[in-house]
N, C-alpha and C positions, 0 to 999 in steps of 0.2 A: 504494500500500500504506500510505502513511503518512497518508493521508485514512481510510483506512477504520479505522484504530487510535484516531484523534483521535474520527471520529464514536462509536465503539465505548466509547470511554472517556464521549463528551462523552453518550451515553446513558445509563450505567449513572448516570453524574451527577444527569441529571435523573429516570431513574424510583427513583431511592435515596430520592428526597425523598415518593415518592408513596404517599396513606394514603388508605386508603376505610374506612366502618363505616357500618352498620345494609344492608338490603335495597335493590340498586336498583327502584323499581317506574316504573310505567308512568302519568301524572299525569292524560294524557291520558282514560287508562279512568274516571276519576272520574264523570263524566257518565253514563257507564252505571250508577251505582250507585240506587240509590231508598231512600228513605227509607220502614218501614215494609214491605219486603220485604229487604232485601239481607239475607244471613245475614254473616259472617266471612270463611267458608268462599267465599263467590260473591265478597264483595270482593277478598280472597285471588289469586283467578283471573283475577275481571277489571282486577286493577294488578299481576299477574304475579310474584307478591310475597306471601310471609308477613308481616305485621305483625312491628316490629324489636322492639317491644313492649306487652304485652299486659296491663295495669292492670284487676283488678277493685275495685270501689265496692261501700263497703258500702250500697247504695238499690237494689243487684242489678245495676245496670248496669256495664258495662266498656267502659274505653277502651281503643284498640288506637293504636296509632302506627306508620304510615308513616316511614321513616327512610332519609335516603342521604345519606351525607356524602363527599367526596373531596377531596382537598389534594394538588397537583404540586408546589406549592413551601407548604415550611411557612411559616404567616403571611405569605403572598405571593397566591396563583392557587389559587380556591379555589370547590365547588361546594357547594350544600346544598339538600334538598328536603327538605317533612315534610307529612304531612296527619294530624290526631287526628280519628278518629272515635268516637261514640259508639252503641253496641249496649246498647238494651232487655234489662229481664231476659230478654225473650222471644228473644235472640240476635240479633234482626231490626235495619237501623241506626236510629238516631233524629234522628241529626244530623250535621253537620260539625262540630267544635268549634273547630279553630284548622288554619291550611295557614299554610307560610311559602315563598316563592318558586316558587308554582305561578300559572299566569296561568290563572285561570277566568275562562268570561264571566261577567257579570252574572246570567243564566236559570240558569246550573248554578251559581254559586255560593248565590242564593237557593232554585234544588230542594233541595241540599242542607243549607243553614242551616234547613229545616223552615219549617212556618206560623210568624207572628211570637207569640209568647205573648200572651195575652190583656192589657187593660190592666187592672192592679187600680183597683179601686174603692176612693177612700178612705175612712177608718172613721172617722166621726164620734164625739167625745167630747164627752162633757158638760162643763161646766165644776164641779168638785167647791165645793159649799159650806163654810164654814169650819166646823170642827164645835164644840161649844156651851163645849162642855168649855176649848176652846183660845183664848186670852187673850195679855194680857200682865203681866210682872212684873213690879212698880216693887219696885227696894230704895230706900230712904232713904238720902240721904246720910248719912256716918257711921257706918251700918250697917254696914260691913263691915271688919275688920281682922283 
């Protein structure tokens, strides 16, 4: 009896310390998502999980955020996942933006990251001639007091 009082107590001990926040979801489903079709709503379902938060951009675009945070011991034993996705004005995704402690392979991290942006072309400038008007000024010594 006096084991089961110690364990009883040595429990509330330990889950007294324990904090979750934002949606648990599912890291794995990521790979199901596509860039260019996934809606919200599809990502939504296939990581089992509402978005913890939901960022609109004024270019029309919106970022949603993947969120799970949990702590057993504070500032001790500690979990965190996130993945930021970006959704088209058309609601459809367009990218991954940023994941923090998700293990993607290499093929689903880059389906996700999208095609790589084009490379810019640099823009040649001419070199400007000094213009006719512009000079310089001698004062004379003495001239000036």
């Amino acid at each position: 009896m006096r084991y089961l009082k110690v364990l009883a107590i040595a429990g509330m001990l330990v889950l007294g310390g324990c904090a979750a926040s934002g949606h648990n979801f599912d890291p794995g489903k990521l790979s199901a998502l596509t860039p260019g079709r996934t809606t919200i709503a599809d990502a939504s379902r296939a990581l089992t999980a509402a978005p913890d938060q939901v960022y609109p951009q004024s270019d029309g675009t919106t970022l949603a955020l993947w969120r799970f945070h949990i702590t057993f011991v504070p500032d001790g034993l500690y979990s965190r996942k996130e993945a930021l996705l970006q959704f088209g004005p058309d609601g459809r995704l367009m990218r991954l933006v940023d994941s923090t402690n998700l293990l993607l392979e290499p093929w689903e991290r880059q389906k996700l990251l999208g095609p790589e942006p084009a490379p810019v072309a640099p823009v040649a400038v001419a070199p400007q001639e000094p213009s006719p008007e512009s000079g310089w000024i001698v004062i004379p010594p003495g001239a000036t007091q």
